[in-house]
C-alpha positions in Angstrom: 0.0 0.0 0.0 1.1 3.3 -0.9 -0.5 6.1 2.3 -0.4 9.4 1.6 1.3 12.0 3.5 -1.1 11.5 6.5 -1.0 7.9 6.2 -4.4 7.3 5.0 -5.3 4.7 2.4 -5.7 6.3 -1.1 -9.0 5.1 -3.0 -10.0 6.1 -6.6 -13.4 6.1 -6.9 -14.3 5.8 -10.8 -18.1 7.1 -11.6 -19.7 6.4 -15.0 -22.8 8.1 -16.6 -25.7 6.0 -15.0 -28.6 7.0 -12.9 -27.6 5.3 -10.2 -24.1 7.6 -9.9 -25.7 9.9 -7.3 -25.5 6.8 -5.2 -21.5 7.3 -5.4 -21.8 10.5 -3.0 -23.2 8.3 -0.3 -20.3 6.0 -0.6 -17.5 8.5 -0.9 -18.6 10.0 2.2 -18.5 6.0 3.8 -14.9 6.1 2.4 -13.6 9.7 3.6 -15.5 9.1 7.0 -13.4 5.5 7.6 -10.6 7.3 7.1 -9.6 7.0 3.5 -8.2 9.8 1.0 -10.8 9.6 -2.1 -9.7 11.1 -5.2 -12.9 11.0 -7.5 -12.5 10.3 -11.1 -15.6 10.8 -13.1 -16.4 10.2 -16.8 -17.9 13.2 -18.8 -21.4 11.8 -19.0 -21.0 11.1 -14.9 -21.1 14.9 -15.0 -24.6 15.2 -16.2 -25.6 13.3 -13.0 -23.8 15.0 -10.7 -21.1 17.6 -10.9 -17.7 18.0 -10.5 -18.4 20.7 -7.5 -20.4 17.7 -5.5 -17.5 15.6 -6.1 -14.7 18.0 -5.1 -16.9 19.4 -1.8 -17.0 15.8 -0.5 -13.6 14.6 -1.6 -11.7 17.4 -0.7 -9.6 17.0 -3.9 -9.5 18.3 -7.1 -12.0 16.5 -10.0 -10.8 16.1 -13.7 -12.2 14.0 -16.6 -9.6 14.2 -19.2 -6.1 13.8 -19.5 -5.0 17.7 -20.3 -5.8 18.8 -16.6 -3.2 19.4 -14.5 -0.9 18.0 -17.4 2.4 18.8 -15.5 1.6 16.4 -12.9 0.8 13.6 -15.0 -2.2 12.4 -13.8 -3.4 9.5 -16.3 -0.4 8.0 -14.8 0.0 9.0 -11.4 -3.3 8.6 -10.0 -3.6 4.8 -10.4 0.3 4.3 -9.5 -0.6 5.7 -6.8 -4.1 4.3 -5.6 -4.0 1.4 -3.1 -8.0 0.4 -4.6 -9.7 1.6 -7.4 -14.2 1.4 -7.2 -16.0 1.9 -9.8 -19.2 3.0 -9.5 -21.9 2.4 -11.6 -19.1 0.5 -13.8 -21.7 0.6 -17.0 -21.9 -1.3 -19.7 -19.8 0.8 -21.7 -17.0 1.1 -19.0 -16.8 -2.6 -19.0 -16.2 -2.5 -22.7 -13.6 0.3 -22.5 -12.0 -1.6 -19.7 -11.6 -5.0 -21.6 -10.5 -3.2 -25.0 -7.4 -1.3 -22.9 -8.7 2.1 -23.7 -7.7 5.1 -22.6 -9.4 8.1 -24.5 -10.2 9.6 -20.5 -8.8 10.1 -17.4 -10.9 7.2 -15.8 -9.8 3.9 -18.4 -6.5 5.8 -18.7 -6.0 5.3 -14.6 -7.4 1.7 -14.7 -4.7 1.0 -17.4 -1.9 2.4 -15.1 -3.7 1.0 -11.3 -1.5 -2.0 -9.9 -3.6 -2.3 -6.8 -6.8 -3.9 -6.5 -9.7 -2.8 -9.1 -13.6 -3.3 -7.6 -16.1 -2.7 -10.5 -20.3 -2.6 -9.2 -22.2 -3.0 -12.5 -25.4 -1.3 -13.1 -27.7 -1.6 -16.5 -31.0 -2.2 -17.3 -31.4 -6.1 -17.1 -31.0 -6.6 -21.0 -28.0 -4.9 -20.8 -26.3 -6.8 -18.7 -27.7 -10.3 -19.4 -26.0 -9.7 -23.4 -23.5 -11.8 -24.3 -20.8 -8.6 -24.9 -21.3 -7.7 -21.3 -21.1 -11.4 -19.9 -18.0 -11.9 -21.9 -16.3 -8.3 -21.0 -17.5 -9.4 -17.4 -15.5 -12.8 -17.5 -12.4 -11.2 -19.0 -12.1 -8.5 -16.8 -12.3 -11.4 -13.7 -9.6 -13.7 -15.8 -7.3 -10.6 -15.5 -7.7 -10.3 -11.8 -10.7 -7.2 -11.7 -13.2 -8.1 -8.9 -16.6 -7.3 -10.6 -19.7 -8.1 -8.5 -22.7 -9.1 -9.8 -25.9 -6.5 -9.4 -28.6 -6.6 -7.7 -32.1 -7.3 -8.6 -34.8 -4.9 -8.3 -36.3 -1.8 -9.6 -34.0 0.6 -12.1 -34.7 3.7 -13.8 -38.8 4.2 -14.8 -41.1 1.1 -14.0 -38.3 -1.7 -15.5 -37.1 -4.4 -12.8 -34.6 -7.1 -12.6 -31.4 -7.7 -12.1 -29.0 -5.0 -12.7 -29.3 -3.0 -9.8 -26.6 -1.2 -8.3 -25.2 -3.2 -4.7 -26.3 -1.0 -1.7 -23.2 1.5 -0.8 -23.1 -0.2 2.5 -22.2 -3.4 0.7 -19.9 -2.1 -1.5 -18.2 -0.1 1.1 -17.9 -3.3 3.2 -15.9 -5.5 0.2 -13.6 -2.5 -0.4 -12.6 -2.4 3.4 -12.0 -6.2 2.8 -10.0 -5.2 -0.1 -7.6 -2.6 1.4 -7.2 -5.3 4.5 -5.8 -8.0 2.8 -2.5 -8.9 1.0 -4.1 -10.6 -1.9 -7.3 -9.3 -4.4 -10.3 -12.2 -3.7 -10.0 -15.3 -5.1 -12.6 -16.6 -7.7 -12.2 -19.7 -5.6 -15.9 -20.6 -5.4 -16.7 -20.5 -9.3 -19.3 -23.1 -9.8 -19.6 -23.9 -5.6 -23.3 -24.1 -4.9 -22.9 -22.6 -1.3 -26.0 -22.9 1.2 -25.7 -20.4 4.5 -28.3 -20.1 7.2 -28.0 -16.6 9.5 -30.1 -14.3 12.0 -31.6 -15.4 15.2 -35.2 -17.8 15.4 -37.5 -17.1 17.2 -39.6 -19.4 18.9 -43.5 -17.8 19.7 -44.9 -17.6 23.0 -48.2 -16.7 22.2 -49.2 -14.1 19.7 -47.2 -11.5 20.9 -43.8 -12.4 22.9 -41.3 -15.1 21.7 -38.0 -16.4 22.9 -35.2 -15.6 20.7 -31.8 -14.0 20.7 -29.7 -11.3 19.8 -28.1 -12.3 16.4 -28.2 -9.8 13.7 -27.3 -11.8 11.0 -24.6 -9.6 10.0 -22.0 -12.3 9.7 -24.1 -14.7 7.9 -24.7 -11.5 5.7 -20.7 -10.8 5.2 -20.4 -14.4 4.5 -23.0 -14.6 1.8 -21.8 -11.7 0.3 -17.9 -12.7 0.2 -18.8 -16.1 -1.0 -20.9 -14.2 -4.1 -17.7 -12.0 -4.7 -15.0 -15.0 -4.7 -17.9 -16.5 -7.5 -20.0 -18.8 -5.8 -24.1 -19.6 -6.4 -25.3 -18.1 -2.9 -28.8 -19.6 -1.3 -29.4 -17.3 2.0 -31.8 -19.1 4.8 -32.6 -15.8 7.2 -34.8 -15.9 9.9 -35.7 -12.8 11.0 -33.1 -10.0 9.6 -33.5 -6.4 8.7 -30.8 -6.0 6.3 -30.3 -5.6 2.6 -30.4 -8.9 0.6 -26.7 -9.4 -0.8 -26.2 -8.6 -4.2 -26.2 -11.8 -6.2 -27.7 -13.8 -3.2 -31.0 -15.7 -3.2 -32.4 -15.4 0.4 -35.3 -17.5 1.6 -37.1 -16.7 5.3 -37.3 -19.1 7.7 -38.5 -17.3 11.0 -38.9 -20.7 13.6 -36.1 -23.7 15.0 -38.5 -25.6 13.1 -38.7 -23.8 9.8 -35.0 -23.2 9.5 -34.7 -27.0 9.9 -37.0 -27.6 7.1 -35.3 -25.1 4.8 -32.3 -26.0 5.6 -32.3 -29.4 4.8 -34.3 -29.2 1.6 -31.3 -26.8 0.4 -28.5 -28.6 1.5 -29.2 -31.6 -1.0 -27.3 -30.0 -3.7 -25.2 -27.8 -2.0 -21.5 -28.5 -2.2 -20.3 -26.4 1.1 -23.4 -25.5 3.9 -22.4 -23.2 6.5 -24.9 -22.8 9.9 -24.1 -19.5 10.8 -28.2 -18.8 12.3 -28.4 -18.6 16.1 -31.1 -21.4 16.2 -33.3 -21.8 19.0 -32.2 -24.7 21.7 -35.3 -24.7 23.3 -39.0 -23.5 22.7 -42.3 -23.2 24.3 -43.7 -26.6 24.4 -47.5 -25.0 23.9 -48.1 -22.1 22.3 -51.1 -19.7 23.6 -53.5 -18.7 20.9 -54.0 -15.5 22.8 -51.9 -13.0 24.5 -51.2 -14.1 28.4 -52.4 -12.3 30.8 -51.0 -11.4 34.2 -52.6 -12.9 37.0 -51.5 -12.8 40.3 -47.7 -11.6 41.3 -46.4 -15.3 40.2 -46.4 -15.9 36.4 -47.6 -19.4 34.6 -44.3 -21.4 34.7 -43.6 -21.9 30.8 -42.2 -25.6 29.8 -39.8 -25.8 27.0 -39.0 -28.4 25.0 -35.4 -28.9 22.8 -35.4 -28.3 18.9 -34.1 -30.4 16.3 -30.4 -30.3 15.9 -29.8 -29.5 12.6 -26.2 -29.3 12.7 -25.8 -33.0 13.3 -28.7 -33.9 10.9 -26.6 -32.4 8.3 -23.3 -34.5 8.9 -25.5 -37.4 9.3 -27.0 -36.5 5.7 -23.6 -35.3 4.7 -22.7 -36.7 0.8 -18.9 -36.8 -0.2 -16.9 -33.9 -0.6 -19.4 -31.7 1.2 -18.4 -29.3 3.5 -20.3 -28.6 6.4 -19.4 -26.1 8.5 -20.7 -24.9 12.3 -20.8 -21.8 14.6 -20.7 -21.7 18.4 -21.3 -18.5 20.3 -19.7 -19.5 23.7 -19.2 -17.9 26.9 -17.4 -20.2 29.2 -18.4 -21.5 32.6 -17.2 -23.6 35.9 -17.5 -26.3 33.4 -14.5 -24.9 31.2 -13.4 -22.0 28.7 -15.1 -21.3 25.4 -12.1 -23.0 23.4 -12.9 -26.2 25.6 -16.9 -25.6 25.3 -16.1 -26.0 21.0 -13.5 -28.7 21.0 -16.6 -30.2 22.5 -19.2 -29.5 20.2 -16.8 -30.2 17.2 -16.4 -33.7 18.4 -20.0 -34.2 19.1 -21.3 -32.5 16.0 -18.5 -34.3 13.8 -18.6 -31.1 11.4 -15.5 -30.6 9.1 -14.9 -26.5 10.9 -16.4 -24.7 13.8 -16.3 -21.2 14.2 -15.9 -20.2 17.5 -16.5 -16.6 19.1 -17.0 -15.6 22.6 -20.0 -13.7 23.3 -21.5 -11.3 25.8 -20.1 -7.7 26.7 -21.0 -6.0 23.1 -19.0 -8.7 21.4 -20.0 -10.4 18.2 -23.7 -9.9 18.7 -25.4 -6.6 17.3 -22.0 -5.4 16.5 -20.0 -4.8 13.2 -16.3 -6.5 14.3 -16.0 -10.0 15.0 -13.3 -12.4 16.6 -13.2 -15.8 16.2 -11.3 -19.4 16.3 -11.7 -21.7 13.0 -11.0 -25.0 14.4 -11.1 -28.3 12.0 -11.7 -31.9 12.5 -8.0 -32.3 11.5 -7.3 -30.6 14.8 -5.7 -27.3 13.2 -6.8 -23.8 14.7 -7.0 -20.4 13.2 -7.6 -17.0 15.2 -9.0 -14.5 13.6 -8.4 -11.4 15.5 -10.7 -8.4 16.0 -11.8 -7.6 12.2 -15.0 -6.2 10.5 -17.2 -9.2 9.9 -16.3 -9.3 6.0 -12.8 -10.0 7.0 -13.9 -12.5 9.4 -16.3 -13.6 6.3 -13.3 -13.5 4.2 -11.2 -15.7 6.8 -13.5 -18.6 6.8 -13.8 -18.9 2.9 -10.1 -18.8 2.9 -10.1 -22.1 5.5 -12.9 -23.7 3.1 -11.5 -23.5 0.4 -8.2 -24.9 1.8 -10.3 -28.1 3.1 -12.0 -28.2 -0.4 -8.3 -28.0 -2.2 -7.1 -30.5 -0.3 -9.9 -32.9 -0.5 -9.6 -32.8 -4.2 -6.2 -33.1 -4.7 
């Protein structure tokens, strides 16, 4: 990484004439706010969506399109040399196309020819645009040459069209470039052609038509992991139950709010799936009846409530396990008089027989609710992998790296 003179991380942040460009503003200002120097490079038909004053107010630096500004300092050159991550956003259809043929007729495909650092392009076309062949071939190259290029979203775009070729949410691209900046190596396409099945979020088991018993996950791991594994080129299913976030670009999400309903989801999905990964904080217990009505107080001594246990579905997975699937398990531990949290999950690994657990303490504002993570990847071979205190994309990225070792070495 190359800092600059303050020691901040210096991202380019490439905008192309689409509608959704105005959406760049919101994810410069996530980039300047985590601390990042953002030199904006728009193309001159990003202008007519926004102008270069909005760009220059919230970058702080000076905007150009073309080569002949600022000529002494050579910027077509310098300003990828320089970057530590270039983000394009929207990267439109013609972008792509400029990008593949090696153009460099502005300022923008001129600094992507001269960028050595990681390149992050977020599509975003009309649906027909981005499903043609030219697109899904300048798409592929641009991957082959090491470009990470996510796949849109689905949903509405400009008048009453809808479908795939939304832009990602900022939030989510923001997340993967944070990823980017934190690691050594660009994303691997590692997962190209992985069918990859993840539950997240918390159950919640009703009490009566009004209180339940649940927990505090807020999916966001499961989240970071679904969206990683879409990046690195996997097919993404998403069982939530009961999360308020923004579906992952790419990702196919299907609700599943109970224990029981997650179980039923789950293992419907998992037939074809070559890596599952129970990151949901399922239910252990549940209200054995469950009132048709709301309860109401009577007395100062409440109606004792009997639970009964849920269905494991961890261990009906590795007792459904085919070969050369990867199932993988989380434990949210605390520790007690009976041991430490590291004890607690050799335990469950042994008794679950799953090929990795992923281990984090809980309690005190860790994991739960919260955007950092730090966890322990222990395997059935016995090996163990700490993941310090990280945003949960890094975590994310962590635990795909430790998959696809297992899956490398189980083919080879």
């Amino acid at each position: 990484m190359s800092p600059d003179a303050q020691g901040r991380p210096r991202i380019v942040l490439g905008v192309c004439g689409g509608i959704a460009a105005y959406k760049a503003c919101e994810l410069l200002r996530r980039f300047a706010e985590s601390g990042a120097s953002v030199r904006v490079v728009p193309t001159a038909s990003a202008l007519k969506f926004v102008g270069a004053p909005t760009w220059a107010a919230l970058s702080g630096n000076p905007v150009a399109t073309d080569v002949f500004h600022d000529v002494h300092e050579v910027p077509h050159v310098r300003i990828g040399q320089e970057a530590d991550l270039v983000v394009v956003v929207p990267a439109t259809a013609d972008l792509l196309a400029r990008a593949v043929a090696g153009r460099a007729d502005d300022l923008l495909t001129a600094t992507l020819l001269t960028a050595r650092c990681p390149v992050l392009f977020a599509p975003a076309m009309h649906t027909e645009m981005w499903e043609h062949p030219a697109t899904q071939d300048n798409v592929a190259i641009l991957r082959r040459r090491g470009g990470i290029v996510i796949d849109p979203a689905s949903g509405r775009l400009t008048g009453v069209d809808s479908g795939p070729g939304r832009l990602p949410e900022p939030a989510e691209i923001a997340e993967l470039a944070r990823l980017l900046l934190s690691r050594a190596d660009a994303l691997p396409r590692d997962l190209v052609g992985a069918r990859v099945l993840i539950s997240g979020g918390g159950t919640r088991e009703p009490l009566d038509p009004v209180r339940f018993l649940g927990n505090r996950s807020s999916g966001r791991q499961a989240w970071a992991l679904a969206a990683v594994a879409a990046a690195r080129g996997a097919t993404v299913n998403l069982v939530a139950a009961n999360v308020d976030l923004p579906v992952p670009a790419g990702v196919r999400v299907e609700r599943a709010a109970t224990a029981q309903g997650m179980y039923d989801a789950v293992l419907v999905a998992a037939e074809d799936a070559d890596v599952v990964v129970m990151a949901a904080a399922v239910a252990d217990f549940r209200p054995r009846e469950q009132s048709g009505h709301k309860i109401k107080k009577a007395g100062d001594q409440p109606a004792p409530v009997e639970l009964e246990v849920t269905a494991d579905i961890l261990r009906e997975l590795v007792a459904r396990r085919r070969t050369g699937q990867v199932v993988v398990g989380f434990a949210a531990e605390t520790g007690d008089a009976g041991g430490d949290v590291l004890s607690h999950a050799r335990a469950k690994l042994a008794r679950k027989g799953c090929n990795l657990l992923v281990v984090n303490a809980v309690g005190e504002g860790r994991a739960f609710e919260a955007p950092t993570n730090e966890v322990v990847i222990l395997g059935a071979d016995g090996s163990s992998t700490e993941v310090r205190q990280a945003r949960k994309a890094a975590v994310a990225a962590a635990v795909w790296d430790a998959i696809a070792t297992l899956r490398r070495s189980a083919a080879g």
